[in-house]
TIKOL-302333 format. One record per atom (N, C-alpha, C, O): x negated, y negated, z; residue in three letters. Coordinates in pm, whole numbers, padded with zeros to 5 digits, always signed. Layout:
<rs>
XYZALA/...
</rs>
This chain:
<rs>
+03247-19702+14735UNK/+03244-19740+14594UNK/+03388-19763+14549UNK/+03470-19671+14558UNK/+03425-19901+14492UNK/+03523-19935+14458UNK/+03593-19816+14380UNK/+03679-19751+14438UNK/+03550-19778+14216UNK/+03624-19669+14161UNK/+03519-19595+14065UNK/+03413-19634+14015UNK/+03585-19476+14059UNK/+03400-19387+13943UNK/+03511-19409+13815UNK/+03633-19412+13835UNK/+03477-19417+13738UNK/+03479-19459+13596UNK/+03462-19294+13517UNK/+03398-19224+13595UNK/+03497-19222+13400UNK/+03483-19091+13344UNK/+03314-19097+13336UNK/+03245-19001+13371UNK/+03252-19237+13281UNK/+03107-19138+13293UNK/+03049-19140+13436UNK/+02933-19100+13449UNK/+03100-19172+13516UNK/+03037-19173+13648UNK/+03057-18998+13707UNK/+02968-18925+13749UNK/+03199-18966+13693UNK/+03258-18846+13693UNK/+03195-18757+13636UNK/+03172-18650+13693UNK/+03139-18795+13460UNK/+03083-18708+13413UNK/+02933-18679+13456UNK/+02873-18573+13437UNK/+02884-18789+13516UNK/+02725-18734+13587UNK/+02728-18707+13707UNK/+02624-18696+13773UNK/+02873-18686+13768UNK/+02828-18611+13933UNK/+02888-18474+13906UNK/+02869-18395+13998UNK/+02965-18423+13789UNK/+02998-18318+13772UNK/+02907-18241+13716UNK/+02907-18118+13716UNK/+02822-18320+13663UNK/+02681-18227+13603UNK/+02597-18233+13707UNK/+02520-18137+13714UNK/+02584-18323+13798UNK/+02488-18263+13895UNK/+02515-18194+13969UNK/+02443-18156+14060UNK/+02632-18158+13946UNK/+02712-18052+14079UNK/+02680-17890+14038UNK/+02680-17783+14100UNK/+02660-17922+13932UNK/+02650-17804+13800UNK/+02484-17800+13767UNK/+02427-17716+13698UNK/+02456-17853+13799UNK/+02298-17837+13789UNK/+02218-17950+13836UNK/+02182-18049+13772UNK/+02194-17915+13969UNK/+02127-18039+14077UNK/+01962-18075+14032UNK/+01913-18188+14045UNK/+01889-17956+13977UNK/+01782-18000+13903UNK/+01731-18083+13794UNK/+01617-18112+13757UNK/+01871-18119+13745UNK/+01889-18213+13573UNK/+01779-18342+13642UNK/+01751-18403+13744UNK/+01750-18326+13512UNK/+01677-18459+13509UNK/+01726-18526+13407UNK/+01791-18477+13315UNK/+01669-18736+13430UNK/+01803-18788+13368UNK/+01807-18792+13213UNK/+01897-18819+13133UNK/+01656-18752+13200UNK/+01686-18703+13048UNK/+01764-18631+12986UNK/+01824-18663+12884UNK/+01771-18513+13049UNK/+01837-18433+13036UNK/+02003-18437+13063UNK/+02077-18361+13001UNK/+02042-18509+13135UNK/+02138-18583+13151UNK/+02225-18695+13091UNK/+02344-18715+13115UNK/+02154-18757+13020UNK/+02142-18875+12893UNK/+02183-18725+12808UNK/+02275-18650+12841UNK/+02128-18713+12740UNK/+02138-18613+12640UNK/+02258-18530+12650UNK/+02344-18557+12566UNK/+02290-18428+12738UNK/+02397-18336+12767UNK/+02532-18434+12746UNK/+02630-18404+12679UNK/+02512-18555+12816UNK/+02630-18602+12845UNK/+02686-18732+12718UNK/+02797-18786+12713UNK/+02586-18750+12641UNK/+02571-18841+12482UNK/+02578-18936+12548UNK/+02674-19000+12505UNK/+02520-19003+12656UNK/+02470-19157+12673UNK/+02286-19208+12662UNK/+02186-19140+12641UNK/+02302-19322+12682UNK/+02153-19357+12691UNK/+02068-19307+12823UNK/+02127-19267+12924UNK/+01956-19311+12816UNK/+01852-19301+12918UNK/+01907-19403+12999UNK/+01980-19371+13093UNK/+01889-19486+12982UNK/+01915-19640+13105UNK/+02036-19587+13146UNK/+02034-19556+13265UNK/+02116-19571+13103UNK/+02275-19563+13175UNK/+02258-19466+13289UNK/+02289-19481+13407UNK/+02197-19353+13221UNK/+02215-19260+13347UNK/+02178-19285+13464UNK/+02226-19269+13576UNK/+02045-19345+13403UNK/+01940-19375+13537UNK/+02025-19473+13631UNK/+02053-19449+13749UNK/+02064-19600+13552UNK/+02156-19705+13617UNK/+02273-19658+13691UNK/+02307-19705+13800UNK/+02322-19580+13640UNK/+02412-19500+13717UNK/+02401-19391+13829UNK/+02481-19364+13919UNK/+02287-19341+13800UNK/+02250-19245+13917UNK/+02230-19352+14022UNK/+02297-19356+14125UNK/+02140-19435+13993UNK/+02113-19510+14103UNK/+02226-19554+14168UNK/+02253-19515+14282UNK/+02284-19617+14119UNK/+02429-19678+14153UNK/+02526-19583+14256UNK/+02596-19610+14354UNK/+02496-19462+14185UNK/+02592-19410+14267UNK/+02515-19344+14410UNK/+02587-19295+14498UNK/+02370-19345+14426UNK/+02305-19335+14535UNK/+02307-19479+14646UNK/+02262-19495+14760UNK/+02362-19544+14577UNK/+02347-19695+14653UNK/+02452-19707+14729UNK/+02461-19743+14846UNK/+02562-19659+14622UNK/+02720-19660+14719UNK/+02730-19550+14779UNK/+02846-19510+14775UNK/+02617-19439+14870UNK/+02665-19362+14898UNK/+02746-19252+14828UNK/+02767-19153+14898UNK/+02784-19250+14730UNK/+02876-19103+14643UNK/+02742-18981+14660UNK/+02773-18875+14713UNK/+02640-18996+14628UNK/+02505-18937+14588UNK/+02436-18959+14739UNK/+02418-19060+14805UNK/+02407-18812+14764UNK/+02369-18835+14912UNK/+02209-18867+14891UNK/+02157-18832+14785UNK/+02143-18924+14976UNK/+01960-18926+14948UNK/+01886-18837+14946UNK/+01892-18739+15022UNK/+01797-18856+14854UNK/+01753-18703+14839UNK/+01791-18589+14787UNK/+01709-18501+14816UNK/+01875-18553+14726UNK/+01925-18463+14700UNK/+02058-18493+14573UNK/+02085-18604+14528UNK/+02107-18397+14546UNK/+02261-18459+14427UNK/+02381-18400+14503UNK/+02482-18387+14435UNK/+02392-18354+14661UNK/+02524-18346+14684UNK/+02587-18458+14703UNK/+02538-18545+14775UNK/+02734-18475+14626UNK/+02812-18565+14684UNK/+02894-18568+14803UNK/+02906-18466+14871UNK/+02949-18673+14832UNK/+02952-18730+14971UNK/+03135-18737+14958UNK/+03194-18843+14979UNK/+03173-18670+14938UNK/+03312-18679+14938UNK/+03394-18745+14968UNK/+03493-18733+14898UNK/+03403-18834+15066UNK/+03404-18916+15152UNK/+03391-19082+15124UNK/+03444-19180+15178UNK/+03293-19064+15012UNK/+03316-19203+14897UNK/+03349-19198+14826UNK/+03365-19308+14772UNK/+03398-19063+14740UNK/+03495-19048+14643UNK/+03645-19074+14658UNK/+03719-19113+14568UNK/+03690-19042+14814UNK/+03827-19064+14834UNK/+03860-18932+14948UNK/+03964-18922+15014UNK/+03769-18857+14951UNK/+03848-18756+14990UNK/+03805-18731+15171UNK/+03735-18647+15227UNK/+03869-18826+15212UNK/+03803-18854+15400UNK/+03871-18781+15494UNK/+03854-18801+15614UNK/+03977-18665+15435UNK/+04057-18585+15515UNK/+04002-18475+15578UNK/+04043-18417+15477UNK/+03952-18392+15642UNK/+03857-18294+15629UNK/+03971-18198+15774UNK/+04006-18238+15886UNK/+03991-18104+15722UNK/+04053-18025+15782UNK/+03989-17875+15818UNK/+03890-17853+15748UNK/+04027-17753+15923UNK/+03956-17664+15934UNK/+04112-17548+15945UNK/+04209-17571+16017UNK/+04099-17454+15873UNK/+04219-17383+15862UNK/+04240-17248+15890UNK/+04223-17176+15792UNK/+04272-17189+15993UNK/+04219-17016+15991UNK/+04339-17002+15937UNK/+04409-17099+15908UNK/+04367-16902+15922UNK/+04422-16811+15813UNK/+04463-16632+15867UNK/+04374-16551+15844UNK/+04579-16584+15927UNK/+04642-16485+15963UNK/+04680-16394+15824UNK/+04779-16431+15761UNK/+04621-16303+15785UNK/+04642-16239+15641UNK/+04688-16089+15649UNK/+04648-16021+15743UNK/+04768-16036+15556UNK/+04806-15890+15561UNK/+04682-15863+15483UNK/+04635-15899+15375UNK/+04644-15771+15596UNK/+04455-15706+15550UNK/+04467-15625+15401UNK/+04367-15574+15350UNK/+04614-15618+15330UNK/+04622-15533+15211UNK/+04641-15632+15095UNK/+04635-15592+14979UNK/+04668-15776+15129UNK/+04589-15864+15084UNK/+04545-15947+15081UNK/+04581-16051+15026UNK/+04369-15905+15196UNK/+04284-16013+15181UNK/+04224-16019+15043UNK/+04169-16127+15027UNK/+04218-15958+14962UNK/+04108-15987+14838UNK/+04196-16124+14730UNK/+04165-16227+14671UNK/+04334-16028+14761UNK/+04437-16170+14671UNK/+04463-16297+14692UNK/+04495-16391+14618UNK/+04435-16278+14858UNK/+04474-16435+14889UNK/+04356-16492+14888UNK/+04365-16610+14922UNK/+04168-16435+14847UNK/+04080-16476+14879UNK/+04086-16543+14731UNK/+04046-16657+14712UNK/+04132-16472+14641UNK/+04154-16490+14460UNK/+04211-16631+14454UNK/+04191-16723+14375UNK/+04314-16615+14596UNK/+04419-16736+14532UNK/+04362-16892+14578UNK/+04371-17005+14530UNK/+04294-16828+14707UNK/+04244-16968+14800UNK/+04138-17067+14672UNK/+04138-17187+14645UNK/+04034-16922+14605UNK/+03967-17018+14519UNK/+04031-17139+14422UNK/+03970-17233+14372UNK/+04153-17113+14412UNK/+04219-17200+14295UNK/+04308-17285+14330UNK/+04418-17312+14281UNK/+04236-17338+14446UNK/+04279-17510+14515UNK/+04171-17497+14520UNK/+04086-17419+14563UNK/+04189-17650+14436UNK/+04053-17758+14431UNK/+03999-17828+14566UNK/+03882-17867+14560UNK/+04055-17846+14665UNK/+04070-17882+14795UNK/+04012-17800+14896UNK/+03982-17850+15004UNK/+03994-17684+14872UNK/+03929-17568+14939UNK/+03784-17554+14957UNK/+03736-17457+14897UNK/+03720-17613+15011UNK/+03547-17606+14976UNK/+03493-17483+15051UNK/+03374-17465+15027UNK/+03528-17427+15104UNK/+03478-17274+15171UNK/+03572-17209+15252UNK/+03643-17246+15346UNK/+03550-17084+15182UNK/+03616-16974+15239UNK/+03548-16855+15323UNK/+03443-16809+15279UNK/+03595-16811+15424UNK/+03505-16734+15558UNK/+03599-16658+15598UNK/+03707-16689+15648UNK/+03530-16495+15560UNK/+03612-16386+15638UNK/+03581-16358+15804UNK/+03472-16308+15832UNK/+03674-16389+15909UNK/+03619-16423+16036UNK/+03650-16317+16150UNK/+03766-16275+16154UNK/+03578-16278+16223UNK/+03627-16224+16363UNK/+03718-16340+16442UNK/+03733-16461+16426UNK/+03769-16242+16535UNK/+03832-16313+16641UNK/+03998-16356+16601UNK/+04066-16282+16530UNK/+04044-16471+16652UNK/+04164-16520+16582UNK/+04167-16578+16485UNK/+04114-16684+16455UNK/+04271-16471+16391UNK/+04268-16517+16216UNK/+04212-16435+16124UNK/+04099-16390+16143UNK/+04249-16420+16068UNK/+04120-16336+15933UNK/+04030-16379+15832UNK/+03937-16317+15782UNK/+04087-16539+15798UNK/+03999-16612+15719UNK/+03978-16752+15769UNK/+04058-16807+15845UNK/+03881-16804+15730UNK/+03893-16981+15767UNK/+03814-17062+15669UNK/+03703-17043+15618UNK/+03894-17149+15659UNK/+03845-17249+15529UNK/+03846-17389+15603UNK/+03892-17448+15701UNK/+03748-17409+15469UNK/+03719-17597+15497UNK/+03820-17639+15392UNK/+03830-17560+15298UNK/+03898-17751+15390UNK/+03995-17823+15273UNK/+03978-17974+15353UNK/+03985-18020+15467UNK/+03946-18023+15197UNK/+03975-18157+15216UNK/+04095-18244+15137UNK/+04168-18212+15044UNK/+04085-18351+15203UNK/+04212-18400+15102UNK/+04199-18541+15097UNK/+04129-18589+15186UNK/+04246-18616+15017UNK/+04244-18747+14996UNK/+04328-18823+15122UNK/+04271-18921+15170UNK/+04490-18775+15194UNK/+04477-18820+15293UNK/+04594-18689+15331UNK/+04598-18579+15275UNK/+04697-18744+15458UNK/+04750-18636+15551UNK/+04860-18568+15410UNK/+04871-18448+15384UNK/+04933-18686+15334UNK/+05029-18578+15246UNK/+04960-18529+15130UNK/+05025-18503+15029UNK/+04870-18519+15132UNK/+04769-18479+15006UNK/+04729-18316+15100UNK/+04728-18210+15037UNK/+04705-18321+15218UNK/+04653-18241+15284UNK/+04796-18146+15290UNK/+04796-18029+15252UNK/+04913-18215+15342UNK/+05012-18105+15310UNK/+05090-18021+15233UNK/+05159-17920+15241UNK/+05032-18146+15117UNK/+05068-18044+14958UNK/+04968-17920+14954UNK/+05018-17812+14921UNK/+04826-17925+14984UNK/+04749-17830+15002UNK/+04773-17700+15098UNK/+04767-17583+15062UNK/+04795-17740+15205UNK/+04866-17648+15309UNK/+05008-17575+15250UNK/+05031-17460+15287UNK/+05084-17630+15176UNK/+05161-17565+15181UNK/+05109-17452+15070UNK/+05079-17336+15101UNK/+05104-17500+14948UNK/+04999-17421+14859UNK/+04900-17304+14943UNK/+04867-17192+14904UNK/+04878-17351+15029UNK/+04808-17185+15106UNK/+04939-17127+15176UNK/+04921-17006+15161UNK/+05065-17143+15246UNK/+05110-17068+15315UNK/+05219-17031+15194UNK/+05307-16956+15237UNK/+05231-17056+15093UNK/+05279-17009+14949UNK/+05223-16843+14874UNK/+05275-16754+14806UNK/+05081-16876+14938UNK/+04991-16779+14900UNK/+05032-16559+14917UNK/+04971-16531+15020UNK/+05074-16476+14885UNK/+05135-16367+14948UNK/+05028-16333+14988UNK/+04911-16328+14949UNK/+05102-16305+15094UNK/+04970-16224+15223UNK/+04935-16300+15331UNK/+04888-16271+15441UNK/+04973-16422+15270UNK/+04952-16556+15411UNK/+05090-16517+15526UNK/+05211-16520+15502UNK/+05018-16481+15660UNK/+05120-16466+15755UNK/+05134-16610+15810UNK/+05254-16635+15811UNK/+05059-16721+15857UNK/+05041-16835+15904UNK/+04925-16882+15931UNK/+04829-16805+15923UNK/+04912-16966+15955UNK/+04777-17113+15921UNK/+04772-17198+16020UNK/+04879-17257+16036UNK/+04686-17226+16095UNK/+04604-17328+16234UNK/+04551-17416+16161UNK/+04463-17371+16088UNK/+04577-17563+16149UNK/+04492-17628+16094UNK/+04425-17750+16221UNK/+04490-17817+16301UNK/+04306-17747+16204UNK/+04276-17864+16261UNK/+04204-17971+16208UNK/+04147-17956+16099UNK/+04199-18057+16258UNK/+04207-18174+16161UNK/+04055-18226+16231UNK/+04045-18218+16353UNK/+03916-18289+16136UNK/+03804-18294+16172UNK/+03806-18457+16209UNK/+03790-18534+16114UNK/+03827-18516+16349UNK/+03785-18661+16302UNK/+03681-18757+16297UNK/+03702-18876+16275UNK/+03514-18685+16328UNK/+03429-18749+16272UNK/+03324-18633+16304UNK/+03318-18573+16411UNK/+03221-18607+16162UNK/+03114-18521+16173UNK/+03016-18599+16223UNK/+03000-18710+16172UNK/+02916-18545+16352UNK/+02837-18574+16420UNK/+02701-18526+16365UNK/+02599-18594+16366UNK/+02713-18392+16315UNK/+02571-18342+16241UNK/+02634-18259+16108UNK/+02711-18164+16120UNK/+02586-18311+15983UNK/+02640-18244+15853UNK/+02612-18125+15839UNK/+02550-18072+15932UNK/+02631-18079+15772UNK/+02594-17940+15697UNK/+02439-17916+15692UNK/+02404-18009+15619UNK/+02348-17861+15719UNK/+02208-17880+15745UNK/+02122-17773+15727UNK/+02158-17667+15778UNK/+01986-17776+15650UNK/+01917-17672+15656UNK/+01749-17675+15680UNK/+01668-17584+15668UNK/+01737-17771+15705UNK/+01584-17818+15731UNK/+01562-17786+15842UNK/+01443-17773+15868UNK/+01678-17755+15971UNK/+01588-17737+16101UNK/+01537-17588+16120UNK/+01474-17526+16206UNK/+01602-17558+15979UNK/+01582-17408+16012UNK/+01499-17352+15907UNK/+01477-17231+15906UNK/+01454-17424+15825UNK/+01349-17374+15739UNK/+01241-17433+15758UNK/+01142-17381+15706UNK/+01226-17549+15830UNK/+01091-17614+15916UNK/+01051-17519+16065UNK/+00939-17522+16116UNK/+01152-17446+16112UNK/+01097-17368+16215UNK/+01014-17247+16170UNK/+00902-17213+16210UNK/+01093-17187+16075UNK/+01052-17070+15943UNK/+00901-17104+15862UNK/+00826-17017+15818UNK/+00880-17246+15854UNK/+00746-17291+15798UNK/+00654-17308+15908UNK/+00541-17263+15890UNK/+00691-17386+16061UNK/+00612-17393+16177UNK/+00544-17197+16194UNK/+00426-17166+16213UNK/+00647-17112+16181UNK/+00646-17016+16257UNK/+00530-16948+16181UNK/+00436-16894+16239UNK/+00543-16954+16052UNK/+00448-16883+15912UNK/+00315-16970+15937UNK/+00206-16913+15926UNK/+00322-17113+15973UNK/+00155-17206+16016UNK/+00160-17098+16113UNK/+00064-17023+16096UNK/+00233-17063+16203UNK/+00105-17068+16332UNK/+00047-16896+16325UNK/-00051-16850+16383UNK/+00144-16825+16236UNK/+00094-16682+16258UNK/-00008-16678+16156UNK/-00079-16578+16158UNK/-00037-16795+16036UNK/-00162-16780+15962UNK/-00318-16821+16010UNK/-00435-16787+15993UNK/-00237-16915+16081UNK/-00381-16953+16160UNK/-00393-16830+16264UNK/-00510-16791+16256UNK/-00338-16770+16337UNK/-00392-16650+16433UNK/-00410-16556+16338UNK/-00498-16494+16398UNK/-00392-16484+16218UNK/-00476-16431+16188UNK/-00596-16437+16136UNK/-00661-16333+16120UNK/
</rs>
C-alpha cells in the first residue's frame, strides 16, 4: 500500500485495540461515516495491511520489513527494569524470559537496518543490559499460528465424545 493516510491509521489502531469492533461501531468511535469505514477496511484488506480473516496487521505493508530476533544478557537484579524499559520501544513486539544463552529475547522490528540500529542501541542503553545477539529474520516460512493447535484440541474432544 502506497501510504495510510491518519484515518487509515486511525482504524487499524482501533482494531488493534479492539479486534471485535464492528464497522459501526467504528464509524462512530472514530466520527466518520459508515461507508468510509467499510471502504476502508476493505481497502486495507486488499493491500494486504489487514491480514484475512482476522484484524492483525501485517507490518510488513506498513513499512516495517526489518524483523530482527535479539537475546538479551541481563544483571538478574535488573531483569524487572530492563523488562519496564524494553516495553517502551515501540519496535519491540515481544518480550521472553529464556533458558539457555541470554536471559531475555525479543522480537523488534524496524522500518529498515538504521532504524533497527537506533533501536538496538536504545536496548544496550537500557541499565542492566550486559550485551545483545541480534539476528536478523530474512524470510518467514510459517507465521505466527494457532489453528494447528486448537484443531488438534477440537479433533481430540470429537473423538473422545464419540467414545463415550
Amino acid at each position: 500500500m502506497n501510504k495510510l493516510d491518519p484515518t487509515d491509521l486511525k482504524i487499524l489502531l482501533a482494531l488493534i485495540r479492539d479486534p471485535r469492533a464492528q464497522i459501526g461501531e467504528l464509524s462512530e468511535s472514530l466520527g466518520i461515516a459508515r461507508n468510509t469505514a467499510q471502504s476502508r477496511v476493505r481497502r486495507l484488506l486488499r493491500a494486504g495491511v489487514l491480514r484475512p480473516g482476522g484484524r492483525e496487521v501485517d507490518l510488513d505493508a506498513v513499512g516495517y520489513d526489518v524483523v530482527a530476533f535479539v537475546t538479551i544478557e541481563v544483571s538478574h537484579r535488573e531483569l524487572d527494569g530492563v523488562v519496564a524499559a524494553l516495553r517502551l520501544i515501540p519496535q519491540v513486539l515481544e518480550v521472553h524470559e529464556i533458558s539457555g544463552r541470554g536471559d531475555v529475547w525479543c522480537r523488534v522490528v524496524a522500518t529498515d537496518t538504521h532504524n533497527l540500529q537506533a533501536s538496538l542501541r536504545q536496548v544496550l542503553r537500557i541499565k542492566g543490559v550486559i550485551r545483545t545477539e541480534t539476528v536478523l529474520a530474512l524470510h518467514t516460512h510459517i507465521p505466527y499460528r494457532t489453528e494447528p493447535l486448537i484443531s488438534g484440541l477440537s479433533n481430540a474432544a470429537s473423538a473422545t465424545t464419540r467414545i463415550s
